[in-house]
N, C-alpha and C positions, 0 to 999 in steps of 0.2 A: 880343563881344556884350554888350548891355547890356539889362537888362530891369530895370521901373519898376512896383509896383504901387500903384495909388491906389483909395483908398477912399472917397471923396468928402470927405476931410479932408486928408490929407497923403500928400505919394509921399516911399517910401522906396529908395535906391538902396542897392545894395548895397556892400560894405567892398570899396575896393580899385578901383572903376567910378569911371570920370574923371567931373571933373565938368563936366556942359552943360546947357545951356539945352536941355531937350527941348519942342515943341509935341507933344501928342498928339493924334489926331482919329480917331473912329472912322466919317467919312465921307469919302472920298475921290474925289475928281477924277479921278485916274488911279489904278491900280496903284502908283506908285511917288509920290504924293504924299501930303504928311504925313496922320496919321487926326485926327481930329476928336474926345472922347470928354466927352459933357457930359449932363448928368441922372444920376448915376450913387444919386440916393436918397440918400435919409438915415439912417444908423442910429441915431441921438441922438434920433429921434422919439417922442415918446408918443402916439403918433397912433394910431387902431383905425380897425374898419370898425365901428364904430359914435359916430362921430364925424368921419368922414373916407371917401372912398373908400377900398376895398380894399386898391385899388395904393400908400396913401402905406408900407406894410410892405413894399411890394418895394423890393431895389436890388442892384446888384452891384458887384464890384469888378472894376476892369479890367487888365490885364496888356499889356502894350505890349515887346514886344522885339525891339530895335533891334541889327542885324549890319552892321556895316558891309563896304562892298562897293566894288568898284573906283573910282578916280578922286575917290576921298574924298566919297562919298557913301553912304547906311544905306538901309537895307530895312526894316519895317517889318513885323512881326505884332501883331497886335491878338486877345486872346482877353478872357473876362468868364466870371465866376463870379455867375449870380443868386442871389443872398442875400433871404431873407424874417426882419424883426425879427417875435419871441414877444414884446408887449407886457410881459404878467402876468411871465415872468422875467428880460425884457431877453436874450433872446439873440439874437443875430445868426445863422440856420440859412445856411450853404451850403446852397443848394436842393438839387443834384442829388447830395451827398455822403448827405444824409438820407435823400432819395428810395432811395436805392441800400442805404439800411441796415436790416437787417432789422428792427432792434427801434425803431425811429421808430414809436410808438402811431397808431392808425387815421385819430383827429382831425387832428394836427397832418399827418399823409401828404398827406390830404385839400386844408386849405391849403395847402401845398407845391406841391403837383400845380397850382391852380389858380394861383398864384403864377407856377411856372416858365411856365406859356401866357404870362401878364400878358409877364411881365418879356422874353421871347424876340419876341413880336411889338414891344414896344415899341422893342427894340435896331434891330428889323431891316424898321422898319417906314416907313423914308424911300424913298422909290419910288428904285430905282435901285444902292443900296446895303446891300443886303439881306445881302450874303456879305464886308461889310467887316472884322467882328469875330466870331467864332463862340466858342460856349462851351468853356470847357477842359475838361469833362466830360458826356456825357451819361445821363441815367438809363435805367438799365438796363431 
């Protein structure tokens, strides 16, 4: 098994995983062909919603893990962690990790909450493909 996480800047593979050219997509054709994964946001943004839509503070980071399987062919999971940037401190929140913690203050809960909608319809919002990538976590 090989598993790949990108962040919209660079994938990192782990120590010791062969090295391949992997495509990832997080839209597929069939079941068993490659996924698709593209929009995945910016976290290098200065962008607010007061100069910008909402949404440019959404993004997530996607997980892609690859088993390979009889006849020298891989299978394919796709999951994503939506991530909302805090302009003012520069952080990067896991949406549903915050969401899930008790002491994330009322405000920031708030955007989070309306975040994660953002970010969930938009992964799964190509007609057809709805159930190609699903979140590694959901809030409680």
């Amino acid at each position: 098994m090989v598993e790949s996480r990108h962040t919209g800047s660079s994938v990192h593979r782990p120590a010791g995983a062969p090295q391949r050219t992997l495509t990832c997509y997080a839209r597929r054709e069939t079941p068993n062909s490659p996924a698709l994964i593209y929009g995945l946001g910016n976290f290098l943004s200065n962008q607010t919603s007061a100069c910008c839509p909402a949404s440019s503070q959404d993004g997530i980071i996607a997980t892609a893990t690859l088993t390979a399987a009889a006849g020298g062919r891989w299978t394919t999971t796709v999951r994503y962690t939506p991530t909302w940037v805090d302009i003012g401190p520069y952080v990067v929140h896991p949406v549903a990790a915050d969401l899930d913690d008790p002491t994330t203050p009322a405000a920031l809960r708030s955007a989070l909450q309306v975040s994660w909608s953002r970010t969930v319809a938009a992964v799964t919002s190509l007609p057809g493909h709805a159930h190609d990538a699903t979140p590694d976590l959901m809030p409680r």
